[in-house]
C-alpha positions in Angstrom: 93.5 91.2 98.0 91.6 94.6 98.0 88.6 92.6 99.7 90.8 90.8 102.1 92.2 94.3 103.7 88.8 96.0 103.4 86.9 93.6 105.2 89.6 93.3 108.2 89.7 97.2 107.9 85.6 97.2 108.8 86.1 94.9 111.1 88.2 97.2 113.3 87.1 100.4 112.6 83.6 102.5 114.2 82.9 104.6 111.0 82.7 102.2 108.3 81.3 104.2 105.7 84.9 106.1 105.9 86.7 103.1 104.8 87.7 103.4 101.2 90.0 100.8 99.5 91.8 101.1 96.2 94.6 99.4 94.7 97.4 100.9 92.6 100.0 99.2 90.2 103.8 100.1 91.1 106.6 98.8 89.8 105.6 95.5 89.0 103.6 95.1 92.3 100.4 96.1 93.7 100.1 98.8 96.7 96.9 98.8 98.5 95.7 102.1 100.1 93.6 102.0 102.9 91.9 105.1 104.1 90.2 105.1 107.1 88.7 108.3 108.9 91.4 110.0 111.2 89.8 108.9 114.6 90.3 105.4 113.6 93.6 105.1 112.1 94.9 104.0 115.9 92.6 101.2 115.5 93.9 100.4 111.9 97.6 100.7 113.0 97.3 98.8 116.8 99.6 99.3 119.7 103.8 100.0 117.7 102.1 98.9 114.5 101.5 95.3 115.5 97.9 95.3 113.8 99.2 96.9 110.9 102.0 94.3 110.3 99.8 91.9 110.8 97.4 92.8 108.0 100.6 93.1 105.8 101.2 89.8 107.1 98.4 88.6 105.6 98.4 90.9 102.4 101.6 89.5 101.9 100.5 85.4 102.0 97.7 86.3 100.1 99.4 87.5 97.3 102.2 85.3 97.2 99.2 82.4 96.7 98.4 84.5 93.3 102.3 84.6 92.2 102.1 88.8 92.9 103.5 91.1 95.2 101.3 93.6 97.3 102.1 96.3 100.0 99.8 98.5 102.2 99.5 101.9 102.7 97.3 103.4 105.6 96.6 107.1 104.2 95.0 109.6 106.7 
């Protein structure tokens, strides 16, 4: 799952190197924190959030194929 969201996360944004990925255990499920460098979180997010939900969309499928749970957090 962390490879899934860091590869769509390079994909979208200009400074790659910036792009860090880590997952934590919450709870019982997994949150995935996605930092990107400040100029690009607009690019991570989209226009009202619609390419954020979509790669929670996505996290969310993903995970469910495993039998886990997973969320995403974009971190400034």
């Amino acid at each position: 799952m962390k490879e899934l969201v860091e590869y769509i996360a390079t994909a979208l944004v200009d400074d790659t190197n910036a792009v860090r990925v880590q997952e934590v255990e919450k709870g019982g499920s997994t949150v995935i924190e996605l930092v990107v460098a400040k100029e690009d979180v607009g690019k991570v997010v989209g226009k009202h959030g619609r390419t954020a939900k979509a790669i929670r969309t996505l996290l969310s499928v993903s995970s469910a194929k495993h039998g886990k749970r997973a969320g995403l957090e974009i971190i400034e």
